[in-house]
Each structure stands twice: as structure tokens, then as C-alpha cells.
N, C-alpha and C positions, 0 to 999 in steps of 0.2 A: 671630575666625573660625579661624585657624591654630590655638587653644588648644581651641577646639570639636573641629575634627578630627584633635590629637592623641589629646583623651581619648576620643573616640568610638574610632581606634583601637585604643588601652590596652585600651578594653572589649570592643572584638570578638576583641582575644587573649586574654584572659581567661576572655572566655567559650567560645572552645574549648576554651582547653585544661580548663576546668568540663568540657564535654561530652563531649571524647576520654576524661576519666576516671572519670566516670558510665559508657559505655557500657564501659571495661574493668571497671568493677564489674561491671555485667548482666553482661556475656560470661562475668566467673568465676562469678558464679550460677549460669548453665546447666551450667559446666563442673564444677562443686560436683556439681552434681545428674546428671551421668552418671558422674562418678567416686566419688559416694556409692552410687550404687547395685550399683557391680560391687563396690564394696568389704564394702558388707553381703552379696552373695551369696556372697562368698570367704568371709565370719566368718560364713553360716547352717549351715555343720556346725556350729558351736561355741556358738551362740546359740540356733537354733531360732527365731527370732524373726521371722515373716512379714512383721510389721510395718516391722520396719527399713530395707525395699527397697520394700515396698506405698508406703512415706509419699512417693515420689520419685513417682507418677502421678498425675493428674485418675480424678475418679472412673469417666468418659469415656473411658478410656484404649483405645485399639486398637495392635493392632501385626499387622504384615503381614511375617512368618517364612518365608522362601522361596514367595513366592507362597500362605501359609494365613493366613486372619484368625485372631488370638485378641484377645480381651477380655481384662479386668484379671481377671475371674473367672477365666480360663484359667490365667493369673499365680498365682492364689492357689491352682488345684487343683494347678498342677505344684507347686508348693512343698508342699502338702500331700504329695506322691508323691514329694519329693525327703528330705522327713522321715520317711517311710514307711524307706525305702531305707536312710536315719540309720538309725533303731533296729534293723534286723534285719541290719544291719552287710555289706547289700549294695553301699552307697557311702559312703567314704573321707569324703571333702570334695570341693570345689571349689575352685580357682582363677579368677578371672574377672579379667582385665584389659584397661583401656584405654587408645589410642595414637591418635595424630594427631588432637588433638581441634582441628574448625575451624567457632567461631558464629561466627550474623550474627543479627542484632537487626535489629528494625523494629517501635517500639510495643511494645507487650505481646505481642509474638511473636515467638519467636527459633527457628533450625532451628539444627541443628549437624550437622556427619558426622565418623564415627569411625568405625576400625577395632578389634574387638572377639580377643577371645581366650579358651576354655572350657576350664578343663580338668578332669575328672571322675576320679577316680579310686576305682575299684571296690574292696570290701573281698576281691573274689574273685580279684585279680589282673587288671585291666585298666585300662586307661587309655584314656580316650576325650579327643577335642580336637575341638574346633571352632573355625572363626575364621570372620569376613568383616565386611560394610562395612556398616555402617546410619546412616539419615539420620534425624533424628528432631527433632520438632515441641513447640517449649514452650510455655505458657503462664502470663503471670507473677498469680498470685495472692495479692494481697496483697504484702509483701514478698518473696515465695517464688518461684522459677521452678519448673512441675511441669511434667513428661512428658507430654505431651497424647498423643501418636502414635510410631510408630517405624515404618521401613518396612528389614528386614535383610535378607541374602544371607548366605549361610553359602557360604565357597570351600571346600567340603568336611568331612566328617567323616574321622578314624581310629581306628582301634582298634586297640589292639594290646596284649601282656601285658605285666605289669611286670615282667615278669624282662628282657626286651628293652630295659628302659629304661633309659639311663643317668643 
């Protein structure tokens, strides 16, 4: 009996520490896939490649921008208008970074919230920033975790010129 409920022990440590490290897989998943995506917006001056940020959402995708719904379609026309802007050398690039990233998992669906960071820089001499906090909804597909939802707040825009910048 004693030899039973050692190893039955054995096996229930085991088997957490199985699941605490399963779930820190999923959790980098998710975290892959929001800092994949800011990373391919920061290399879409340089790539052009809609695809490489679109591949991070369900085809379902919504997102709620200060209180405005858009769709993935929405996603794809800004990009269109942010390659627009490319060619006729009225924006620079972009910067896009992310910070304080914090998932939870449950099943096939994991939320996380981050704080976010834009930065645009005009070929006209301006520099635009945006930041704020968005919570946003996964869903795991296949081996893949994708973007199902976002819901952001922006704590303001600035503009300002680049000569003012340091």
C-alpha cells in the first residue's frame, strides 16, 4: 500500500510539472503571435507584404479601436492605404511595439492584455505616436494560436515635426 501511494504520488508531480509546462508552451504561442504581428508591421515599410501580419488573425477577426468596430477586411484596406502612403513617399515606416504582455489560457482559448506603441513617421516631416492597452482573444487552430478579437484604447495621439525630435 505505502509503495502504491508513493508512486501515485511520483505521478501527480510529474504530472504537473507535464502541465505547468504545456501551458508555458500555449502561453508563448499566444505571445509569438502578438509579437509577430507588431514585428511584421514595423518590416511592412520594407516588405510590403500584407500577408505577414494578416497570417496572425481568424478569418472572423474583429477588433473594437476606441470604441469603432473593424473587421479583418478593415485590416487589409488600412494596409492597402498604408502602402499607398509607401510609394508616394508620404510615410517613412513604422515602428510598432509590444510590452507587458499578460495570457491566460483555458482550452482552446486564451486572452492576453498588452500595452501597445505606434510610431509613424511621415516622409513630410512628421512623426505621429500612438500607445494604449488592448485585451485581445485567441483561438487555437490547429497547432497555431490566431487572433480571433481585440478590443484597444489608444491613451492618445501626437504629432509633431521631426525637426523637434530628438
Amino acid at each position: 500500500m505505502k509503495v502504491f501511494l508513493v508512486a501515485s504520488m511520483i505521478a501527480c508531480i510529474l504530472s504537473l510539472s507535464h502541465s505547468s509546462t504545456f501551458a508555458a508552451q500555449e502561453e508563448d504561442g499566444i505571445k509569438k503571435v502578438i509579437t509577430g504581428e507588431f514585428k511584421a508591421l514595423s518590416e511592412f515599410s520594407k516588405t510590403r507584404d500584407k500577408q505577414s501580419i494578416l497570417k496572425f488573425y481568424t478569418k472572423d477577426y474583429m477588433r473594437v479601436q476606441n470604441g469603432k468596430l473593424e473587421m479583418l477586411e478593415d485590416i487589409e484596406n488600412w494596409l492597402s492605404d498604408i502602402d499607398k502612403q509607401l510609394k508616394h513617399n508620404k510615410l517613412v515606416g513604422i515602428a510598432a511595439e509590444v510590452t507587458n504582455i499578460d495570457v491566460h489560457i483555458l482550452g482552446t482559448t486564451g486572452w492576453a492584455t498588452y500595452h501597445y506603441q505606434l510610431k509613424r513617421t511621415g516622409g513630410e516631416g512628421f512623426v505621429d505616436e500612438e500607445s494604449g492597452l488592448c485585451t485581445s482573444i485567441h483561438t487555437k487552430v490547429g497547432e497555431l494560436w490566431l487572433n480571433h478579437h481585440d478590443h484597444c484604447s489608444s491613451e492618445g495621439l501626437n504629432l509633431r515635426q521631426l525637426s523637434t525630435v530628438n
